[in-house]
BAVO-468019 format. One record per residue: residue number from 1; residue in one letter; x, z, y of N, C-alpha, C in turn. Coordinates in Angstrom, 1 decimal, padded with zeros to 4 digits. Atoms other than C-alpha are relative to their C-alpha. Layout:
+-------+-------+--------+--------+--------+--------+--------+--------+--------+--------+--------+
: votor : rotor :    nxx :    nzz :    nyy :   caxx :   cazz :   cayy :    cxx :    czz :    cyy :
+-------+-------+--------+--------+--------+--------+--------+--------+--------+--------+--------+
:   NUM :     A :      X :      Z :      Y :      X :      Z :      Y :      X :      Z :      Y :
...
+-------+-------+--------+--------+--------+--------+--------+--------+--------+--------+--------+
This chain:
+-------+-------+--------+--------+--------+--------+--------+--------+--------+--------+--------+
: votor : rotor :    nxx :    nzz :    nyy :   caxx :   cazz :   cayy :    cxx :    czz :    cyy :
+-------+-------+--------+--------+--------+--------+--------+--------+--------+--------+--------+
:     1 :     X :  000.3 :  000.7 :  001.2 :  015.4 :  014.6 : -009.5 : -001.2 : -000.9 :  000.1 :
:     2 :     X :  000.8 :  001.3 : -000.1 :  013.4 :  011.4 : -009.6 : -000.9 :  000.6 : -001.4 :
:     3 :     X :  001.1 :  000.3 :  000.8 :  009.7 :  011.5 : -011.3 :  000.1 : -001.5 : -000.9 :
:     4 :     X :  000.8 :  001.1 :  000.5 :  009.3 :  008.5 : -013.5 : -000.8 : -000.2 : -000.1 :
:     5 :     X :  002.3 :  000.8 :  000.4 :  005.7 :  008.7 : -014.5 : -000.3 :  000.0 :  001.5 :
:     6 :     X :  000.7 :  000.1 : -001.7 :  005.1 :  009.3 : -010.4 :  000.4 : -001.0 :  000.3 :
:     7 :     X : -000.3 :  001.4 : -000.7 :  007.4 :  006.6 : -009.5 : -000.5 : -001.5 : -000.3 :
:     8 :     X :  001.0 :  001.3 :  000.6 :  005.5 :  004.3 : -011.7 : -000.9 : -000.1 :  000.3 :
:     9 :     X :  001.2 :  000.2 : -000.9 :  002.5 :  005.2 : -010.2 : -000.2 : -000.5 :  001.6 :
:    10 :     X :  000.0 :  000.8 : -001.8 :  003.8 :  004.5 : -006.7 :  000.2 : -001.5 : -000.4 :
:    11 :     X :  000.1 :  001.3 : -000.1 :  004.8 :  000.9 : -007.8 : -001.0 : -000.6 : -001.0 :
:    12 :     X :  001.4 :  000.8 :  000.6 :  001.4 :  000.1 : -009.8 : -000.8 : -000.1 :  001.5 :
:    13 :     X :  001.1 :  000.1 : -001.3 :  000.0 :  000.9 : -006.5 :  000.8 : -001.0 :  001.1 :
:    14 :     X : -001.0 :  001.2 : -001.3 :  002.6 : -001.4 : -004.1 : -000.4 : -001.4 : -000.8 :
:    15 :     X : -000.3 :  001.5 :  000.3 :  002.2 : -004.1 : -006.3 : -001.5 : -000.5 :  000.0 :
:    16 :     X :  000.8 :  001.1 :  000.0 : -001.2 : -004.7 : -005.9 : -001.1 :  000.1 :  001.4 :
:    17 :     X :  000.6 :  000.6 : -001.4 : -002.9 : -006.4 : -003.0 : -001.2 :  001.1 :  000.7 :
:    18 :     X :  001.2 : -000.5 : -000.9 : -006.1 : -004.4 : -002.3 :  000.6 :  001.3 :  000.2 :
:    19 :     X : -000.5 : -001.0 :  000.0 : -004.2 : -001.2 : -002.9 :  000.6 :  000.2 :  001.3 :
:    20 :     X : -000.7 :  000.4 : -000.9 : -001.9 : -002.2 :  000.0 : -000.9 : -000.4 :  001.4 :
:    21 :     X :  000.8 :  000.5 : -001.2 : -004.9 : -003.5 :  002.2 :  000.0 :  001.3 :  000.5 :
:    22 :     X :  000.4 : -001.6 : -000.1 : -006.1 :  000.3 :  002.0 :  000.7 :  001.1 :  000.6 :
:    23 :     X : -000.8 : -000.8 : -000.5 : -003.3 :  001.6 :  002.3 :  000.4 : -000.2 :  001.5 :
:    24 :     X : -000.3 :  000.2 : -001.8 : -002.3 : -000.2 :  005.7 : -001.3 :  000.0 :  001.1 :
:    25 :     X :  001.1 : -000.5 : -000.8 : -006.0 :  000.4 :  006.9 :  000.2 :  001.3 :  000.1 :
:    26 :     X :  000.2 : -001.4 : -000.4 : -006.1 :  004.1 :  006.5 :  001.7 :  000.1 :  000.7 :
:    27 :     X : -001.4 : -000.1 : -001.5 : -002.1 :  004.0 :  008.4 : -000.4 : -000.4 :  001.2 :
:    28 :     X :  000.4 :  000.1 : -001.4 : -003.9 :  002.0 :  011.6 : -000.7 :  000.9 :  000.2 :
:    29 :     X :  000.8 : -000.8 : -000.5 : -006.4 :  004.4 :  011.6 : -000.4 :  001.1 : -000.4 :
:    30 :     X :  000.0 : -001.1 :  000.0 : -005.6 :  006.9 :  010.9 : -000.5 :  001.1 : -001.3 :
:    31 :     X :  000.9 : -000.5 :  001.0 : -008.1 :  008.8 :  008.9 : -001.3 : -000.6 : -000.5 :
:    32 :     X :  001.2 :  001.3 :  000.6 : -011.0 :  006.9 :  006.8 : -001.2 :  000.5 : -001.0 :
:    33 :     X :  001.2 : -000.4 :  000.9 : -014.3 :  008.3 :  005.5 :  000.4 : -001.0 : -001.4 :
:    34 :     X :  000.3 :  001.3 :  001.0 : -015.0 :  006.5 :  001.5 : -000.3 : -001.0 :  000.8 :
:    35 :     X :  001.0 :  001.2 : -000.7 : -017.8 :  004.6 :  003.3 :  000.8 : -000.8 :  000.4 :
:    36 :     X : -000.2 :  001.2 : -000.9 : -015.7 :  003.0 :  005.7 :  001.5 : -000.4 : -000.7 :
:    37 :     X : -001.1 :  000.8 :  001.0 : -012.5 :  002.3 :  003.0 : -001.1 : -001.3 : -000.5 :
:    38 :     X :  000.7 :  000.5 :  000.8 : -015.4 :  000.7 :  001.0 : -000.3 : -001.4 :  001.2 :
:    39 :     X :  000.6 :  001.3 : -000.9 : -016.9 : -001.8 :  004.2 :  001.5 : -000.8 :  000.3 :
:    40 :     X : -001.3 :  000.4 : -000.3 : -013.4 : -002.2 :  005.0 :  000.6 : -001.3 : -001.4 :
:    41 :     X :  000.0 :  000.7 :  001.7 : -012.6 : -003.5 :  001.7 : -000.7 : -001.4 : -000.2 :
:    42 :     X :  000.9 :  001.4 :  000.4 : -015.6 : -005.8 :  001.6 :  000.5 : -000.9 :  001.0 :
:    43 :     X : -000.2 :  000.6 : -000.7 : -014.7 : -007.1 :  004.4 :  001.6 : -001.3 : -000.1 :
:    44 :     X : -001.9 :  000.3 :  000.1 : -010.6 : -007.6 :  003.8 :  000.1 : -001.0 : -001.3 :
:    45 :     X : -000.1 :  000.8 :  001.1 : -011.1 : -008.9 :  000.1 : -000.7 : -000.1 : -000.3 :
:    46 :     X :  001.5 :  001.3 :  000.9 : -014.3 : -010.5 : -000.5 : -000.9 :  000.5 : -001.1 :
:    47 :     X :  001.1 : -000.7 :  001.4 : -015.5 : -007.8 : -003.3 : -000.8 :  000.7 :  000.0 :
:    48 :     X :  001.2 : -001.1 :  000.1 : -018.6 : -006.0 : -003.6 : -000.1 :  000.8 : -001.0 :
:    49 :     X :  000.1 : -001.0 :  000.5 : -019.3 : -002.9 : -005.1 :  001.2 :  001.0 :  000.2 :
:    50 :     X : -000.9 : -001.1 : -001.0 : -018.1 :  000.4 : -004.6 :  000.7 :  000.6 : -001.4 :
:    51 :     X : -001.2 : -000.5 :  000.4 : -016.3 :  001.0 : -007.7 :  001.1 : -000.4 : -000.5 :
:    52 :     X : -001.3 :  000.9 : -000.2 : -013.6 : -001.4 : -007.7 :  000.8 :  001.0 :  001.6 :
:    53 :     X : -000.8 : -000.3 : -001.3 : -013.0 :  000.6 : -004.1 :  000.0 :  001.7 : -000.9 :
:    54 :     X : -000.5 : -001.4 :  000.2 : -013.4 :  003.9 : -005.9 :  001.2 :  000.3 : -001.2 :
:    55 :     X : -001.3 :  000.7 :  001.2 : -010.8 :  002.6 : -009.2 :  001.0 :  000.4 :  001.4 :
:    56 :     X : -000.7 : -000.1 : -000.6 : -008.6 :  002.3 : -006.1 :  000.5 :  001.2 :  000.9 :
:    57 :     X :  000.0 : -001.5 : -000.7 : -009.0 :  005.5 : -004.2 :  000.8 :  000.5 : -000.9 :
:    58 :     X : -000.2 : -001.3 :  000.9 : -008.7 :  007.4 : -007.2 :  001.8 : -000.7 : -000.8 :
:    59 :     X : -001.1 : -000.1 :  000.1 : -005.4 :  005.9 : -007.9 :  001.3 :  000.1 :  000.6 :
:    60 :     X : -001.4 : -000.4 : -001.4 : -003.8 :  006.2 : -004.6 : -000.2 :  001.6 : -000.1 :
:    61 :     X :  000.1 : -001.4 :  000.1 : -004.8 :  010.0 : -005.1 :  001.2 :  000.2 : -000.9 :
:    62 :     X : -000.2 : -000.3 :  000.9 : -003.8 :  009.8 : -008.3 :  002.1 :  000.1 :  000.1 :
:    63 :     X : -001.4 :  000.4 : -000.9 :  000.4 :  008.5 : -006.8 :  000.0 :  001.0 :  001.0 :
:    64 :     X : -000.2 : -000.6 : -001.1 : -000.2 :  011.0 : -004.1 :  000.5 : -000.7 :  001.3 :
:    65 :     X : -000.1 :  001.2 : -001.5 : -000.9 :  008.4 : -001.3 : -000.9 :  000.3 :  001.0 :
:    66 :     X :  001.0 :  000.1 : -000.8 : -003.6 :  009.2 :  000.0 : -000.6 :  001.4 : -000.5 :
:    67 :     X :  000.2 : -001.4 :  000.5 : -005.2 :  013.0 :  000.2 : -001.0 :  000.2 :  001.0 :
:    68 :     X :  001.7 : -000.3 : -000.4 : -009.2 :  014.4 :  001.1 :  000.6 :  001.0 :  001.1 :
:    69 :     X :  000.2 : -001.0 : -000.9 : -009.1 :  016.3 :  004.4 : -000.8 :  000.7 : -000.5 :
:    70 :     X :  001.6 : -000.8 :  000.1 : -011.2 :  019.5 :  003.7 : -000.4 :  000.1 :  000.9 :
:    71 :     X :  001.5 :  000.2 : -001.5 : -012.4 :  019.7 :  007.4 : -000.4 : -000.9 :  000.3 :
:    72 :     X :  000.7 :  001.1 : -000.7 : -013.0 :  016.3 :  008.4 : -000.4 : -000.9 : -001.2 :
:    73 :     X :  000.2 :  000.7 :  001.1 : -013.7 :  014.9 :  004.7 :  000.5 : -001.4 :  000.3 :
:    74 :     X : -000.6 :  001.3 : -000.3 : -011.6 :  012.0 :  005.6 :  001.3 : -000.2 : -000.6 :
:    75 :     X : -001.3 :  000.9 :  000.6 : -008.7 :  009.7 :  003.5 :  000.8 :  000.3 :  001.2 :
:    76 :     X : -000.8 : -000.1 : -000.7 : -005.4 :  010.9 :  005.3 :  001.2 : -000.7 : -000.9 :
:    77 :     X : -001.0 :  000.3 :  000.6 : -001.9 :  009.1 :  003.9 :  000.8 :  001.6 :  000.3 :
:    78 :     X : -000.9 : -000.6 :  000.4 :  000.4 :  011.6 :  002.8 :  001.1 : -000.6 :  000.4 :
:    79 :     X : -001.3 :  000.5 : -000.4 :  004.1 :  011.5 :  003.1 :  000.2 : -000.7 : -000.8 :
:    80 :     X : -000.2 :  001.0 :  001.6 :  004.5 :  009.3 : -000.1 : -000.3 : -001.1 :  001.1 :
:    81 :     X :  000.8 :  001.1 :  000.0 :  001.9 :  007.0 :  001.4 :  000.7 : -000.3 :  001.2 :
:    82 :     X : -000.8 :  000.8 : -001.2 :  003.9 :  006.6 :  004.6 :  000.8 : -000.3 : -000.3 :
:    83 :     X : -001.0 :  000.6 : -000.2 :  006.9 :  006.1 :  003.9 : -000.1 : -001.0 : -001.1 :
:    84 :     X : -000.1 :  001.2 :  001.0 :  005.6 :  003.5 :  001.0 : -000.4 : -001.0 :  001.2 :
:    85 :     X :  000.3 :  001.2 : -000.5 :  003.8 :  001.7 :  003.6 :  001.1 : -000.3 :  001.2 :
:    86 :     X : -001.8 :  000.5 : -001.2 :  007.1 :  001.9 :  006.0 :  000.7 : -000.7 : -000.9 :
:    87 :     X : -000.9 :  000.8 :  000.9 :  008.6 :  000.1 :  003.1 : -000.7 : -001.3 : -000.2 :
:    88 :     X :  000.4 :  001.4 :  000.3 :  006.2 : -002.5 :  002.2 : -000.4 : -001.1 :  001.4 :
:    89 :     X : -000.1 :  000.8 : -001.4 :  005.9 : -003.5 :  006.1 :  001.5 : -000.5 :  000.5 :
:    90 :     X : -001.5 :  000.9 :  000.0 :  009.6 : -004.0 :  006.6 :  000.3 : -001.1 : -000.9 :
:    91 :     X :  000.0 :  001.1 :  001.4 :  009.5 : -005.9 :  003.2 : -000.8 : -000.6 :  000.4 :
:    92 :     X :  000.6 :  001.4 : -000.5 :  006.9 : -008.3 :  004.6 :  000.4 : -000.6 :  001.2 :
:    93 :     X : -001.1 :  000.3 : -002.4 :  008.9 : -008.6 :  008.3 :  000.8 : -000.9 : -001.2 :
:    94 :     X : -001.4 :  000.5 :  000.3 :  011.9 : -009.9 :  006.4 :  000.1 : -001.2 : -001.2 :
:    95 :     X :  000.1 :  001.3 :  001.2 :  010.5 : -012.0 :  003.6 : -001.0 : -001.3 :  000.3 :
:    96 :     X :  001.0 :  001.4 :  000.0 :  009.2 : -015.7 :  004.0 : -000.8 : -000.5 : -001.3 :
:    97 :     X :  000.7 :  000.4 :  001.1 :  007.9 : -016.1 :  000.8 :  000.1 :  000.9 : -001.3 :
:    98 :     X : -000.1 : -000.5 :  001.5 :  007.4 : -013.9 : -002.3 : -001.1 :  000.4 : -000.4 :
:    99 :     X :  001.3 : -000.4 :  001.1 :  005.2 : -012.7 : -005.1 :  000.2 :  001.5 : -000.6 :
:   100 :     X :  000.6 : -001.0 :  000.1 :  004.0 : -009.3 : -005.6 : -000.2 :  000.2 : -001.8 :
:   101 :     X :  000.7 : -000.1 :  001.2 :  002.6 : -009.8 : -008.6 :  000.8 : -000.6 : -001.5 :
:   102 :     X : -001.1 :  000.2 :  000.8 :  005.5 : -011.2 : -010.5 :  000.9 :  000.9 : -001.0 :
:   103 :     X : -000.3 : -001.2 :  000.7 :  006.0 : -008.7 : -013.0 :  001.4 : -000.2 : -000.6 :
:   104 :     X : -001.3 :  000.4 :  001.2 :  008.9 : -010.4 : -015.1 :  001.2 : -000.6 :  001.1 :
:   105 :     X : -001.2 :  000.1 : -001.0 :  010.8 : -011.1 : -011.6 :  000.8 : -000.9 : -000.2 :
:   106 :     X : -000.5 :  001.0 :  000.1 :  011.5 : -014.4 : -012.4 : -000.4 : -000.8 :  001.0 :
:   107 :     X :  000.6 :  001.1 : -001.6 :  010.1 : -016.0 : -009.1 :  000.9 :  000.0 :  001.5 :
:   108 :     X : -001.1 :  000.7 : -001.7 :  011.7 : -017.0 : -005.6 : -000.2 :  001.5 :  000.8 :
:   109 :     X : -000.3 : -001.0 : -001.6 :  012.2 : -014.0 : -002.9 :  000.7 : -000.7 :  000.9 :
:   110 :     X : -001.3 :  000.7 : -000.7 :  013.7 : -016.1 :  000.3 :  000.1 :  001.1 :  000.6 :
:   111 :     X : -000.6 : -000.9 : -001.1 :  014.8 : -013.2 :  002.9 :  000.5 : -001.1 :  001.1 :
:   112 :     X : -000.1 :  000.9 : -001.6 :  014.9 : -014.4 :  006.6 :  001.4 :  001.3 :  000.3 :
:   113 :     X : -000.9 : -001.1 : -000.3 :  018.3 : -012.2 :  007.6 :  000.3 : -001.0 :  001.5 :
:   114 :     X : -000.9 : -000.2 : -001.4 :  020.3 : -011.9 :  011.0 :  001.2 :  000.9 : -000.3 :
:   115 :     X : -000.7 : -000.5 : -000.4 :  023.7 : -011.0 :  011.6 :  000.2 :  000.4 :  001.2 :
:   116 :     X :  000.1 : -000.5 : -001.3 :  023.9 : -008.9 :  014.6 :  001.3 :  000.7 :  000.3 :
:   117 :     X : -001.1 : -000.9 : -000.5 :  026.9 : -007.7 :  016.6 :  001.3 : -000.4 : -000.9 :
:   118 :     X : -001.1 :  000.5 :  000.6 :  029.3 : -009.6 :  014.5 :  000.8 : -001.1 :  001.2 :
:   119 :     X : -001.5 : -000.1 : -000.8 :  032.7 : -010.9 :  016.5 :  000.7 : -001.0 : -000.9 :
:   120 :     X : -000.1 :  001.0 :  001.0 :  033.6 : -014.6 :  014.6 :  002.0 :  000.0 :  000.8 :
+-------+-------+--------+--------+--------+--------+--------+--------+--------+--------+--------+
């Protein structure tokens, strides 16, 4: 049985950009002290202060994307959080142009496809 209030939490968090930075930083590497989500961050999107990066944390928690090691005190993705960001990386492979942020889903999606192993 499908969550709705969860599943709405998983797509408040896909749909927006810094959420997504975060999340595909702590997947390359793994596991991510605050501190270094937070430099990371300043770095990736241009904004200062740490609680625009803690707003963010606390709502990938909150989606169950992201979860505190108790021994190494370190941001690990959860299984949520991988297989969202196995979804929103395929979904950027395959699309040339779209918007995220298009709530009313009235905007352009192109999709780049291939037929493979097809026999004309």
């Amino acid at each position: 049985m499908v969550d709705d209030n969860m599943l709405a939490k998983v797509y408040r968090v896909i749909n927006n950009k810094d959420m997504r930075i975060i999340l595909k930083t702590i997947g390359i590497n793994g596991a991510m002290t605050y501190s270094e989500i937070m430099e990371n961050s300043k770095k990736k999107s241009g904004y200062n202060g740490s609680s625009k990066t803690g707003y963010y944390v606390r709502h990938l928690k909150i989606a169950k994307m992201i979860i505190l090691d108790d021994c190494s005190k370190k941001y690990i993705l959860s299984r949520v959080g991988v297989q969202s960001l196995d979804v929103i990386t395929n979904f950027e492979k395959i699309c040339k142009t779209y918007d995220m942020s298009d709530v009313d889903a009235n905007g352009r999606i192109e999709f780049e496809y291939k037929i493979v192993g097809r026999k004309l």
